[in-house]
N, C-alpha and C positions, 0 to 999 in steps of 0.2 A: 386744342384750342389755340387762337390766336397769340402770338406771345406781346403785343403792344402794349407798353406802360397800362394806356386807358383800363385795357379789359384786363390785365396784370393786377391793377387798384382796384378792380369791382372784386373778383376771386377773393382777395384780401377783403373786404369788406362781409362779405358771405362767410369766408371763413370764422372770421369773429365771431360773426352771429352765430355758426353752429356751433362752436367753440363756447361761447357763453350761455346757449342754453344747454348744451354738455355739463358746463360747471353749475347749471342749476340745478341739476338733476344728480351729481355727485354730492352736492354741497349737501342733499338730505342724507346720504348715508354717511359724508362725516358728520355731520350734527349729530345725529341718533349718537354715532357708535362712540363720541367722546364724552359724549352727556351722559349714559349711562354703562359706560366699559367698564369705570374703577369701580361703580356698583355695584355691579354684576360679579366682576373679578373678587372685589371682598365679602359678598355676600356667598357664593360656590364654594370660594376657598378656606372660611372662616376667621381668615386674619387678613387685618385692614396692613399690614404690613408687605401685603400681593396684592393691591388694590393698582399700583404702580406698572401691574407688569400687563393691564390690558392694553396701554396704551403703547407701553414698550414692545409688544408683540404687533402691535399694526404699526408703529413705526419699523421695525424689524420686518415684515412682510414688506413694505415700500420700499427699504433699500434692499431687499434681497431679488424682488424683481423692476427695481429703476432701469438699472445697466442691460438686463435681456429686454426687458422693452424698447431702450434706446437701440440696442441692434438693429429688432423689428423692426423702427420705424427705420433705421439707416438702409433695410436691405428691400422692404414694401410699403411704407410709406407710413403716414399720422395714421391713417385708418386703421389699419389691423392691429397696429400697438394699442391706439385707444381703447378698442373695441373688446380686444383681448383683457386689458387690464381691468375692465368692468366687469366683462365674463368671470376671470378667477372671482372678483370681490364679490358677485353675486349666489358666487357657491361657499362663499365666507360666512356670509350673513344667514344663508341656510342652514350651515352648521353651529351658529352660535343657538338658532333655537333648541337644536337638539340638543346641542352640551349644556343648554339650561335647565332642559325636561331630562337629563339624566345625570344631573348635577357632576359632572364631569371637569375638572377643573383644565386639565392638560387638554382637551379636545377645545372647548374654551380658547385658549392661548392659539391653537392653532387658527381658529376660526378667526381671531384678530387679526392673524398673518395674513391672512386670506384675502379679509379686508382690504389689508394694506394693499393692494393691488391697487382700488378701486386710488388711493389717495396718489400712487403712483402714474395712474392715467390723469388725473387732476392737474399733477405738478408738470406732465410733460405738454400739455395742452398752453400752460403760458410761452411755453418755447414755441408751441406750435404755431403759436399767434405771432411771435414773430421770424416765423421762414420765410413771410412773403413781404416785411415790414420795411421801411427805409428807415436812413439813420436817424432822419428827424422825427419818426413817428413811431418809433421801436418801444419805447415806453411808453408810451399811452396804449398803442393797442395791445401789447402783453397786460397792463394793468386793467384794461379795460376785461378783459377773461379772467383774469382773479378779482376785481368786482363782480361780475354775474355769480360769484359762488355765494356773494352775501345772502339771494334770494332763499340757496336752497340751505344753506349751513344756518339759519336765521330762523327757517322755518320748521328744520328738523328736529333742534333739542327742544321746541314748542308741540311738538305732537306726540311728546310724552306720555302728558294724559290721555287725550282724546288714545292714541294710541293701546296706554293700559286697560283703558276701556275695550275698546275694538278686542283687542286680546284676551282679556278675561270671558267677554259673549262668545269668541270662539274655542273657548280650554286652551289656549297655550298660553305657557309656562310664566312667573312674575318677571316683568321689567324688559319681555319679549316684544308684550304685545307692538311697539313702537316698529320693530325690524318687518313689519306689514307693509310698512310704507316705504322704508328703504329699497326691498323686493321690486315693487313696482316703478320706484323708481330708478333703479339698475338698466332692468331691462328696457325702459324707454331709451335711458341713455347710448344700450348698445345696440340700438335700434335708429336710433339716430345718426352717430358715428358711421353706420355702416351704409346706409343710404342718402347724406345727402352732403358728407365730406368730400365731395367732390369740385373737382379735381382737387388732390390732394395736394398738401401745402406746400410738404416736405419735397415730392416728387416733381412736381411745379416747380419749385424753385430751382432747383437743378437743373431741368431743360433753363430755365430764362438765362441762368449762369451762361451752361455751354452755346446757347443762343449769342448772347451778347459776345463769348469768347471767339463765335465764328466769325462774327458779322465784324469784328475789330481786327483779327486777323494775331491776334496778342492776346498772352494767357491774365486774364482780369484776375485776380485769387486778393484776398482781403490777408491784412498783413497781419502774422501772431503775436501775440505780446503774450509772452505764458505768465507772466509774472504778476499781471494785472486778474490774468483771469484766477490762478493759483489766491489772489486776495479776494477776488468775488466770491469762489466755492466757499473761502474759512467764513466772510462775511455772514453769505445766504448761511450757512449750516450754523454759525454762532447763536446768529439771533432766531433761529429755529431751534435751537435745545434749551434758551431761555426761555422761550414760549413754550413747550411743550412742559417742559419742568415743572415749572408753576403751574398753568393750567391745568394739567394730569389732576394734580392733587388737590386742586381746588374743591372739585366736587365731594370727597371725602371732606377735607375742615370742614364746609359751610353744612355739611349733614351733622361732624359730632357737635357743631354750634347749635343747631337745632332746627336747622332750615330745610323746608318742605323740597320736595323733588321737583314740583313748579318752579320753588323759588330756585334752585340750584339750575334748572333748565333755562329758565330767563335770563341769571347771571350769564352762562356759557353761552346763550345766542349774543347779550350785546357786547362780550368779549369776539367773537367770528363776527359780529357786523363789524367793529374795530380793527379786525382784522381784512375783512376786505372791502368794506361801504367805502373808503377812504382812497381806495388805489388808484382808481384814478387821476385823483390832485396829486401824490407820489409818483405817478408816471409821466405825468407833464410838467413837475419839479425836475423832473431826473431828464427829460430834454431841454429841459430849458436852461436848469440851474448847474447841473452836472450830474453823475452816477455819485461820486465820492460823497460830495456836500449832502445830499438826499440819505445815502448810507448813515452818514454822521448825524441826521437829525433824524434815522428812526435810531442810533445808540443814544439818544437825550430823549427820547420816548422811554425803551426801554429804563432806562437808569430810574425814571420820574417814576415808573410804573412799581419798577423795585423796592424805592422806597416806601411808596404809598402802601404794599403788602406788608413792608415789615413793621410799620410801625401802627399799621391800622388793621391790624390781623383778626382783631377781635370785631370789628364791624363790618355788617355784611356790604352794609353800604361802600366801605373803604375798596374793600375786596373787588366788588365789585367794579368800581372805577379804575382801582388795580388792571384790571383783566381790560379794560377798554384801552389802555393807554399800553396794557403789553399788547394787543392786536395793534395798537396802528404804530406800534414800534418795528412791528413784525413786518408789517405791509411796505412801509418805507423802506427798510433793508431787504426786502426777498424782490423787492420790482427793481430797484435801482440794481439790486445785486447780479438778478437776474438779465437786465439789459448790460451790464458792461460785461457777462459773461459771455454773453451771444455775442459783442463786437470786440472782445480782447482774442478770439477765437477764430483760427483760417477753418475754409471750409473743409477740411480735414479732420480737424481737432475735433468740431466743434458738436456736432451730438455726441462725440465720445466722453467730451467736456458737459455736457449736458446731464448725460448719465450719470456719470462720475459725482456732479454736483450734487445730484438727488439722491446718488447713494449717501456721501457724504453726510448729508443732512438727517438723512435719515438715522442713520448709525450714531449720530451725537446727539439725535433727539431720544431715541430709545436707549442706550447710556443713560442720560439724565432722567430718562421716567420711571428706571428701576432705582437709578440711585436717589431719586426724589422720595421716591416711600421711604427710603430708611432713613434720610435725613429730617423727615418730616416727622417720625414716632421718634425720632433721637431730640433734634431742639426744633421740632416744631414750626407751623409754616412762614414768619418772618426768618427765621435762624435761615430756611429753605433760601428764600427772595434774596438774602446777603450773599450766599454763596453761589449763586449763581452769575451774582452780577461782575465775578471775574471774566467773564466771557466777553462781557461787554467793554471793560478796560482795556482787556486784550485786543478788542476790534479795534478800537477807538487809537490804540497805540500803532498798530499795524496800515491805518489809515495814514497818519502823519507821515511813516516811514515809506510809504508810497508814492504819497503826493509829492514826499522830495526827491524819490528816484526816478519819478517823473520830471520833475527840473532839472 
């Protein structure tokens, strides 16, 4: 294809759009599988004390294959990594109904792993949004793909019921019936990916590089700053194990409180609308206002959110708002984080950096989802909220020391 700015900025504009309806079609199989994983997990396994490790297992699945998917796409492009990373999570969710129909606890775990792929292709899809992106528009249209997940992560832990229905008319297994609709929507997603990500983003963007490199006569290469980007990865990865922590265990309190699986589905979708209904006011914060400052005001989200669980642990209502202010704490640190990663980064680094990042994140989220159970049966889910918000202090400190090494 032609490489001219003009038709350079249509690709990009397509690509979004396939890119955001990808994350609508992801967003349903994280909804399902976080709404009811620690259910599932405590319910197979007998003790609410493993409730913590479904979620630890699809985060462990995500960073085990973030970094071979970054390869992928490094060596054939967004397409086959995405496409791939849907493909594994679709034979995840196949095998979660089986280890529920043969009450299997360990096949279980693995089926979460599996999952984790799917959330893998998810997170590498905001970078993919910005391969073809300028400085000025790098944050909105990366936030613009982590909004379209609200559609489907919004709609997933709502088809609960309808779902247990569906599932019980068909004989399979309790708390299954919901992964009917993840299924289908898997495979639309790798169905999409594979037919109409074209021209690919990643690969695109490379030729317009060496294109511009010809046509100058002088090697163009974007300057590194590891140091910057080294703050972006602890950034993104902090305020992701503060989220997954609390959220993990959410659905366990608000069950032994006494709240129906509706009401615990409801909670968990306007915590993921929280988390990404808002991304895109954080992505045009973070071109306008800065990466850093945008960081710093989802760590004053998060902090709000932490206290609101610790001291309102006992109402569902509190909790609830809890969960809406950790999403959009989350939302502002992972788009701003995620923009200053892709530009503290030479074309070299930078999907190795990518990778790297997602693993990162992933590894501190599922950390915190095994060690969330036990802190949660030891003092309980404000005790939880307090100790996690060391993370946040930590960001919030490593920010200031930045911003002066930058002066």
């Amino acid at each position: 294809m032609s490489l001219f700015p003009d038709d350079v900025a249509r690709v990009q504009r397509r690509t979004v759009a396939v890119l955001s309806l990808g994350q609508v079609l992801g967003g349903v199989a994280f909804g399902a599988t976080i709404s009811l994983g620690a259910v599932l997990a405590a319910d197979i396994s007998g003790d609410d004390a493993f409730s913590g490790l479904a979620t630890a297992a699809v985060t462990l699945g995500t960073a085990a294959i973030a970094v071979p998917l970054a390869a992928l796409a490094r060596r054939g492009g967004r397409r086959p990594a995405l496409a791939t990373g849907m493909l594994v999570a679709l034979c995840g969710v196949v095998l979660v109904i089986a280890a529920a129909a043969w009450r299997s606890f360990p096949l279980l775990l693995v089926s979460f792993a599996l999952i984790g792929a799917g959330q893998a292709a998810n997170l590498q899809s905001r970078f993919a949004a910005a391969d073809l992106a300028t400085d000025r528009s790098r944050g909105r249209d990366l936030s613009l793909v982590v909004w379209a997940t609200t559609v489907g992560a919004v709609l997933g832990p709502n088809l609960t019921g309808p779902g247990e229905m569906l599932g019980g008319a068909a004989g399979m297994p309790p708390l299954t019936g919901p992964y009917l609709f993840t299924v289908v929507a898997q495979v639309l997603a790798i169905a999409l990916y594979l037919t109409l990500l074209r021209p690919d983003p990643l690969l695109l963007a490379v030729r317009v590089t060496a294109h511009a490199t010809g046509a100058s006569g002088a090697r163009i290469a974007k300057a590194d700053a590891p140091a910057l980007a080294r703050y972006a990865i602890f950034a993104i990865a902090a305020a992701h194990g503060v989220m997954v922590s609390v959220m993990a265990m959410t659905p366990v309190h608000l069950l032994h409180h006494g709240a129906s699986l509706s009401v615990i589905g409801f909670t968990i979708s306007l915590h993921i609308a929280g988390m990404y209904a808002l991304s895109p006011i954080f992505g045009i914060l973070a071109d306008r206002m800065g990466r850093i400052p945008t960081i710093l005001l989802g760590q004053g989200l998060l902090a709000a959110a932490l206290v609101t669980a610790s001291f309102g642990e006992d109402s569902t209502l509190a909790v609830t708002i809890a969960l809406v202010l950790l999403g959009l704490g989350w939302s502002a640190a992972t788009v701003a984080g995620s923009a200053l990663l892709t530009e503290a980064s030479s074309e070299q680094q930078r999907t190795r950096r990518q990778g790297l990042s997602d693993l990162t994140m992933s590894l501190v989220a599922a950390i915190g989802a095994i060690l969330a159970g036990v802190v949660l049966a030891w003092i309980g889910y404000g005790g939880l909220a307090m100790v996690v918000s060391v993370a946040v202090v930590a960001t919030v400190v490593l920010s200031v020391a930045v911003v002066r090494l930058q002066r």
